[in-house]
CHARMM internal coordinates of N, CA and C (Angstrom, degrees):
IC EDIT
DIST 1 N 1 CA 1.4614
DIST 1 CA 1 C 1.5342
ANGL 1 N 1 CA 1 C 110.10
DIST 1 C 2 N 1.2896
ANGL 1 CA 1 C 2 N 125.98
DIHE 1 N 1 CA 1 C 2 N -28.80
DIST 2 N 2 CA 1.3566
ANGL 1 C 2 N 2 CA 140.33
DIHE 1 CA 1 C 2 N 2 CA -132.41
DIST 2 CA 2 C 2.0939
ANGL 2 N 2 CA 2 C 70.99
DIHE 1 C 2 N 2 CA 2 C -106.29
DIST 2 C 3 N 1.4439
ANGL 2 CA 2 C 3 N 116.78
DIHE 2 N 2 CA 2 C 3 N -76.09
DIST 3 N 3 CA 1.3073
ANGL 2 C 3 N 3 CA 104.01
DIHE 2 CA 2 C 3 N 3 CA 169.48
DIST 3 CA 3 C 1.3573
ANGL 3 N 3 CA 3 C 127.74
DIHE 2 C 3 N 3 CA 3 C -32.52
DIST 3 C 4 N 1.4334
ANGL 3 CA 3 C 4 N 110.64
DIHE 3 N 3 CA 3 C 4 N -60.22
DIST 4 N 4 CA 1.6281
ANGL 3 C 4 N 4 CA 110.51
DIHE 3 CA 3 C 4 N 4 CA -172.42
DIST 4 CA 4 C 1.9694
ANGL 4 N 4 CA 4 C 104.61
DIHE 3 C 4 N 4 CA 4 C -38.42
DIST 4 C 5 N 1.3006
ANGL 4 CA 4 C 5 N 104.37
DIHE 4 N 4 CA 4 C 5 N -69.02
DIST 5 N 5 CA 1.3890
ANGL 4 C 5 N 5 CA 119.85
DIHE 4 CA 4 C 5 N 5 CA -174.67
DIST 5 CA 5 C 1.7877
ANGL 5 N 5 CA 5 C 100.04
DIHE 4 C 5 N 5 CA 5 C -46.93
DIST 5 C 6 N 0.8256
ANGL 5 CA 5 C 6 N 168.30
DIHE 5 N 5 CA 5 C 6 N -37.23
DIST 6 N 6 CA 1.4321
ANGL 5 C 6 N 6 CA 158.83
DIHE 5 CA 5 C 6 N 6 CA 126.79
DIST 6 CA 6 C 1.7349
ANGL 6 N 6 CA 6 C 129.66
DIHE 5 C 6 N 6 CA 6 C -14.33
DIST 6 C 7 N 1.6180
ANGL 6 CA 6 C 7 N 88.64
DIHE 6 N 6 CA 6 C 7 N -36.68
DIST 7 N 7 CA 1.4162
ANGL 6 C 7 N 7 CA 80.97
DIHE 6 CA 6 C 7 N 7 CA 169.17
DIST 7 CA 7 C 1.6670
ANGL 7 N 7 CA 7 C 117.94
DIHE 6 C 7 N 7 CA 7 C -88.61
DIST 7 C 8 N 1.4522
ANGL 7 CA 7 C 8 N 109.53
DIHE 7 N 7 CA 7 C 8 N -3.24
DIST 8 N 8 CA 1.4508
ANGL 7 C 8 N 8 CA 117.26
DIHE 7 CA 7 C 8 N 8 CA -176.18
DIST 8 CA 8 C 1.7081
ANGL 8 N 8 CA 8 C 94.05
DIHE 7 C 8 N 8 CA 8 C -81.96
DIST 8 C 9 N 1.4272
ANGL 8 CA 8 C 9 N 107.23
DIHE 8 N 8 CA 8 C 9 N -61.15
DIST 9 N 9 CA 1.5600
ANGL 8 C 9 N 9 CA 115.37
DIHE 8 CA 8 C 9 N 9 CA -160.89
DIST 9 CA 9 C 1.9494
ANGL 9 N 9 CA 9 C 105.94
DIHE 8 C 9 N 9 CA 9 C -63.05
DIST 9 C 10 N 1.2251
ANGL 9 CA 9 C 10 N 119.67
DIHE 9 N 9 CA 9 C 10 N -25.94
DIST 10 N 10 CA 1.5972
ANGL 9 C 10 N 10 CA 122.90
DIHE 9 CA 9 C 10 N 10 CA -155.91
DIST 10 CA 10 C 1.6393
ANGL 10 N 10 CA 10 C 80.38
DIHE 9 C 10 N 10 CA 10 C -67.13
DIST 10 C 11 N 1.5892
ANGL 10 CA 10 C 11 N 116.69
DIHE 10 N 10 CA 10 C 11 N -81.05
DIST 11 N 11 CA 1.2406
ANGL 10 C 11 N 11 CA 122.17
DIHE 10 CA 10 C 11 N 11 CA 169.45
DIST 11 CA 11 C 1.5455
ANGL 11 N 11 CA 11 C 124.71
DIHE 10 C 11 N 11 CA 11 C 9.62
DIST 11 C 12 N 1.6229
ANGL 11 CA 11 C 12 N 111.16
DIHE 11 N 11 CA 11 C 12 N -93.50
DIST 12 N 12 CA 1.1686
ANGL 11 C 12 N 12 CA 126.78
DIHE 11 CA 11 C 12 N 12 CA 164.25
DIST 12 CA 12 C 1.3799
ANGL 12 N 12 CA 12 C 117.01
DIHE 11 C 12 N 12 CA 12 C -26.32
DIST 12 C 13 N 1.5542
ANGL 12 CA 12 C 13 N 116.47
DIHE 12 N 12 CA 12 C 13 N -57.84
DIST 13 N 13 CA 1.7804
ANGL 12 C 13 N 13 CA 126.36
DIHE 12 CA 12 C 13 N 13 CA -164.30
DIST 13 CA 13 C 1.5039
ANGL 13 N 13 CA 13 C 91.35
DIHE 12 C 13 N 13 CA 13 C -58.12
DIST 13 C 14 N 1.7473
ANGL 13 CA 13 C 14 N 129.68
DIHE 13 N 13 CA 13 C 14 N -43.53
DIST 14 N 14 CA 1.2307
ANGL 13 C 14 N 14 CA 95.86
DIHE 13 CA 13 C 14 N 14 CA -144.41
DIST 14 CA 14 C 1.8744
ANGL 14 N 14 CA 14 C 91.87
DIHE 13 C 14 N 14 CA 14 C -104.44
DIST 14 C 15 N 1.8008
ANGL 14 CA 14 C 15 N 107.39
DIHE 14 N 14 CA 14 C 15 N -5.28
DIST 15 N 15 CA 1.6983
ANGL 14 C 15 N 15 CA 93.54
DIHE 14 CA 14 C 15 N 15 CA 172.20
DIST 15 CA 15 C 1.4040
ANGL 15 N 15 CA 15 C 96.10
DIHE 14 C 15 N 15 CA 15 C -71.59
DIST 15 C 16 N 1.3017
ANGL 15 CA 15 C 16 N 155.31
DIHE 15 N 15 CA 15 C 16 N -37.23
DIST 16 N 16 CA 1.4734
ANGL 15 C 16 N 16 CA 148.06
DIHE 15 CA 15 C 16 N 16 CA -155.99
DIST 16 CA 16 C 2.3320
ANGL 16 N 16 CA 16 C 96.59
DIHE 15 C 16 N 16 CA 16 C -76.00
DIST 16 C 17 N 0.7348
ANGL 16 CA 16 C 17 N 106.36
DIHE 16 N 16 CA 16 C 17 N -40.99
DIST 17 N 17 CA 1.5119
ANGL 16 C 17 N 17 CA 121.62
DIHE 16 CA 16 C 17 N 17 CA 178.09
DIST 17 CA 17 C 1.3229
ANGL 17 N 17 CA 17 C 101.91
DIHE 16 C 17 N 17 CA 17 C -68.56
DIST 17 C 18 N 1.5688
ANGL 17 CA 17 C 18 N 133.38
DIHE 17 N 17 CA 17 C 18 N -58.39
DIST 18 N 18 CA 1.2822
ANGL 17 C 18 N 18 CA 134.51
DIHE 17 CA 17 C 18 N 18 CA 175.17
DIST 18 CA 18 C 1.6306
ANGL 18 N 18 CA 18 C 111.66
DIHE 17 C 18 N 18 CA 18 C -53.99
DIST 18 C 19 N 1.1656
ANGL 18 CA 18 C 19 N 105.70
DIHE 18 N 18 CA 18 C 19 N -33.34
DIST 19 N 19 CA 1.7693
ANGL 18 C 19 N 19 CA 111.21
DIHE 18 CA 18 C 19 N 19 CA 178.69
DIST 19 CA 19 C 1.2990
ANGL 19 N 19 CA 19 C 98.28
DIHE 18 C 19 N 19 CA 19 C -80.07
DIST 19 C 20 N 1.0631
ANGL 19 CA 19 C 20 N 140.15
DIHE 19 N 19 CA 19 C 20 N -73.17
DIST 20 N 20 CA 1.2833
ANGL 19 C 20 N 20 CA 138.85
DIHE 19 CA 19 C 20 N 20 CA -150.78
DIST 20 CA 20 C 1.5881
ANGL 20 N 20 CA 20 C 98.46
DIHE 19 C 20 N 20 CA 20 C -59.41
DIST 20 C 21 N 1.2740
ANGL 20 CA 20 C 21 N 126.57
DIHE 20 N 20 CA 20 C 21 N -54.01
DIST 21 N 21 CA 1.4818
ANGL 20 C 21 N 21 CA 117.39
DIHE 20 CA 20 C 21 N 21 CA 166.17
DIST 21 CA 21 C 1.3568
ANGL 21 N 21 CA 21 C 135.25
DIHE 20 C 21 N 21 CA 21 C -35.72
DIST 21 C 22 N 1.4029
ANGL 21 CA 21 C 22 N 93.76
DIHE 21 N 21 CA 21 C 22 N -43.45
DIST 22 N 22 CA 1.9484
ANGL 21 C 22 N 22 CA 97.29
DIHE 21 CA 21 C 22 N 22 CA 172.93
DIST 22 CA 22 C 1.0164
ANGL 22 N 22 CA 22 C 112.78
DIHE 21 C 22 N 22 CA 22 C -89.85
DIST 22 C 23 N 1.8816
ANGL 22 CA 22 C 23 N 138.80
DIHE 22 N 22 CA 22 C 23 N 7.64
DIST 23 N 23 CA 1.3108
ANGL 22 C 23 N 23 CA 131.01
DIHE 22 CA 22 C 23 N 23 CA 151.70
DIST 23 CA 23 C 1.3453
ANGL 23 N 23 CA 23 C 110.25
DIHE 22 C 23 N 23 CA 23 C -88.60
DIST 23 C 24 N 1.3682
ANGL 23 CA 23 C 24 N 136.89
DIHE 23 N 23 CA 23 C 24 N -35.89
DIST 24 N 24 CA 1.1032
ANGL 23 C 24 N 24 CA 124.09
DIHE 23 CA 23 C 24 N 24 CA 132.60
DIST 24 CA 24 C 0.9418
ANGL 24 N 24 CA 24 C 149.37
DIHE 23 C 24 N 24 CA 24 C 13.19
DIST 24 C 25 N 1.8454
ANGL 24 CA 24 C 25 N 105.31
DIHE 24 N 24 CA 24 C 25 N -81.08
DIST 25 N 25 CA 1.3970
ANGL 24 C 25 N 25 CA 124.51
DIHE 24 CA 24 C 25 N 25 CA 179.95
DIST 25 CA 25 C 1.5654
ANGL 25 N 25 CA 25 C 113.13
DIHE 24 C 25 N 25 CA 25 C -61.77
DIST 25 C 26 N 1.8300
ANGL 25 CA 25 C 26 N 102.08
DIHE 25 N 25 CA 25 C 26 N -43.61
DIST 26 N 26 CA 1.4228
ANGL 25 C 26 N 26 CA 103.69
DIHE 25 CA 25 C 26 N 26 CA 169.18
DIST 26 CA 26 C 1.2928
ANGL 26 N 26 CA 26 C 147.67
DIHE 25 C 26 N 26 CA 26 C -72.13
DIST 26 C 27 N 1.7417
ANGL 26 CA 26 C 27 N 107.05
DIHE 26 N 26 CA 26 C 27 N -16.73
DIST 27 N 27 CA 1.3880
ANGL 26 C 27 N 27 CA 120.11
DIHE 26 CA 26 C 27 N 27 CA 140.21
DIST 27 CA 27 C 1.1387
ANGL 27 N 27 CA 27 C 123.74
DIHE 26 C 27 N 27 CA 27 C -50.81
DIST 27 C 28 N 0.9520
ANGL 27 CA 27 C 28 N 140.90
DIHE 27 N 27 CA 27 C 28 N -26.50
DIST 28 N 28 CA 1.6598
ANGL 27 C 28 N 28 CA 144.97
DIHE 27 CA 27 C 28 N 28 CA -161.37
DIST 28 CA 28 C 1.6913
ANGL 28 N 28 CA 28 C 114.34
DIHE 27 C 28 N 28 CA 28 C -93.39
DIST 28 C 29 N 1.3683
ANGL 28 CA 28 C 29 N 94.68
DIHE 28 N 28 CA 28 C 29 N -42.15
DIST 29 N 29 CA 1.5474
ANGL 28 C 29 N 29 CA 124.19
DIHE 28 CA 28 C 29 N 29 CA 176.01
DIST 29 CA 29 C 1.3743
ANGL 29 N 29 CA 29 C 119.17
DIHE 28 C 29 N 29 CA 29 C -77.77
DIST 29 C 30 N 0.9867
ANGL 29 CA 29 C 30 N 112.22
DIHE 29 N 29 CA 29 C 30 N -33.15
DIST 30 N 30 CA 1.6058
ANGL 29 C 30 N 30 CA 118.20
DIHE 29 CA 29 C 30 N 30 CA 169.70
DIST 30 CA 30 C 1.7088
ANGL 30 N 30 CA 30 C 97.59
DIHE 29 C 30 N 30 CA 30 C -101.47
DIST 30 C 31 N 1.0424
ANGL 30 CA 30 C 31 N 156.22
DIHE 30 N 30 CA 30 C 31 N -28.62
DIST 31 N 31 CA 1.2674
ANGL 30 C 31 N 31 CA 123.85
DIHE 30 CA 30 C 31 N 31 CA 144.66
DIST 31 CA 31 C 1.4900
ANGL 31 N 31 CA 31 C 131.86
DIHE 30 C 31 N 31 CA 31 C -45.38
DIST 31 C 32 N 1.0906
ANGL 31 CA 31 C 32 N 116.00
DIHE 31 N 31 CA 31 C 32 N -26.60
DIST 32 N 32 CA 1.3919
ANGL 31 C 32 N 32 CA 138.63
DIHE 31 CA 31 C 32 N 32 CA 174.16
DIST 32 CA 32 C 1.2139
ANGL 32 N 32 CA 32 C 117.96
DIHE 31 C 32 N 32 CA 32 C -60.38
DIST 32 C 33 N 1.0639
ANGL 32 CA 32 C 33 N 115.05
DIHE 32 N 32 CA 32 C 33 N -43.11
DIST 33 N 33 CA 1.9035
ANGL 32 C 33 N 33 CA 129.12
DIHE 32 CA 32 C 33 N 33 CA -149.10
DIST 33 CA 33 C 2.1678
ANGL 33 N 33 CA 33 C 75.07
DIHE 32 C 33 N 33 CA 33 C -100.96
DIST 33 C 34 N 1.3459
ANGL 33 CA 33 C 34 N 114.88
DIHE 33 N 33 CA 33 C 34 N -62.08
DIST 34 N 34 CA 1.3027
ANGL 33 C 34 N 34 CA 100.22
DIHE 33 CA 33 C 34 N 34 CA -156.55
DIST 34 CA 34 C 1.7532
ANGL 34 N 34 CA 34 C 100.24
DIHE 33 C 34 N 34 CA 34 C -65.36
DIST 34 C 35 N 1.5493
ANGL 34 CA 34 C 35 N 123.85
DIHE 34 N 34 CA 34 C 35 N -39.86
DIST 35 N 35 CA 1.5315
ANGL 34 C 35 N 35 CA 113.68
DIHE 34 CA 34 C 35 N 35 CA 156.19
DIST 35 CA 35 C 1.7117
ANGL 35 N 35 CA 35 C 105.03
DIHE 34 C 35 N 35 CA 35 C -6.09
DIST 35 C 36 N 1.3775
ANGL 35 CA 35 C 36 N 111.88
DIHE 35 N 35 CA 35 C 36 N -94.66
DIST 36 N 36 CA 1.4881
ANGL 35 C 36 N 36 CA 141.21
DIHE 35 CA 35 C 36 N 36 CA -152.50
DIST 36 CA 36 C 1.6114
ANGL 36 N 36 CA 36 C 105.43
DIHE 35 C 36 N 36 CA 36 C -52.03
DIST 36 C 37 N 1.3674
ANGL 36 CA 36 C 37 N 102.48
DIHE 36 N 36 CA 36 C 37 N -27.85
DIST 37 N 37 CA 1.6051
ANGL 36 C 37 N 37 CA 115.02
DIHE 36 CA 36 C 37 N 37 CA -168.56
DIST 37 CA 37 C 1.7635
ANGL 37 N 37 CA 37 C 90.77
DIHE 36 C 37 N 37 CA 37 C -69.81
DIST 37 C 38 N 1.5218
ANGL 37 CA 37 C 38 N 98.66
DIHE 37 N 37 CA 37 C 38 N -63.74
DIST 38 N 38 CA 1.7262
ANGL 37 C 38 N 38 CA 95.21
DIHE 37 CA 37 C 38 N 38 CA -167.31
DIST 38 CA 38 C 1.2223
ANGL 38 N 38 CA 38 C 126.82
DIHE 37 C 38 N 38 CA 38 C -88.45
DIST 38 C 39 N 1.2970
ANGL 38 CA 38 C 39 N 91.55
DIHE 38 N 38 CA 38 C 39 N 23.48
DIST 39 N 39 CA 1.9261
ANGL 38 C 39 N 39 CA 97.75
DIHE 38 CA 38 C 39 N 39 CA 160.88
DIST 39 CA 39 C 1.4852
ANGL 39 N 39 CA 39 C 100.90
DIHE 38 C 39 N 39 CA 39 C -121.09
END
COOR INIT
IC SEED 1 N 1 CA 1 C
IC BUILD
């Protein structure tokens, strides 16, 4: 049982990690771009 439930949770951990990275990435990037704009 203790396995079964791992293959549900591994999943999830790393789509919630994969998201949070590409909002991230796009925070970073659009700080960036407006940086470059006002100089």
């Amino acid at each position: 049982m203790k396995d079964y439930s791992a293959y549900i949770f591994l999943p999830r951990l790393i789509f919630t990690l994969a998201v949070k990275a590409r909002t991230i990435r796009l925070v970073f990037s659009a700080q960036n771009s407006a940086v470059t704009e006002a100089n």
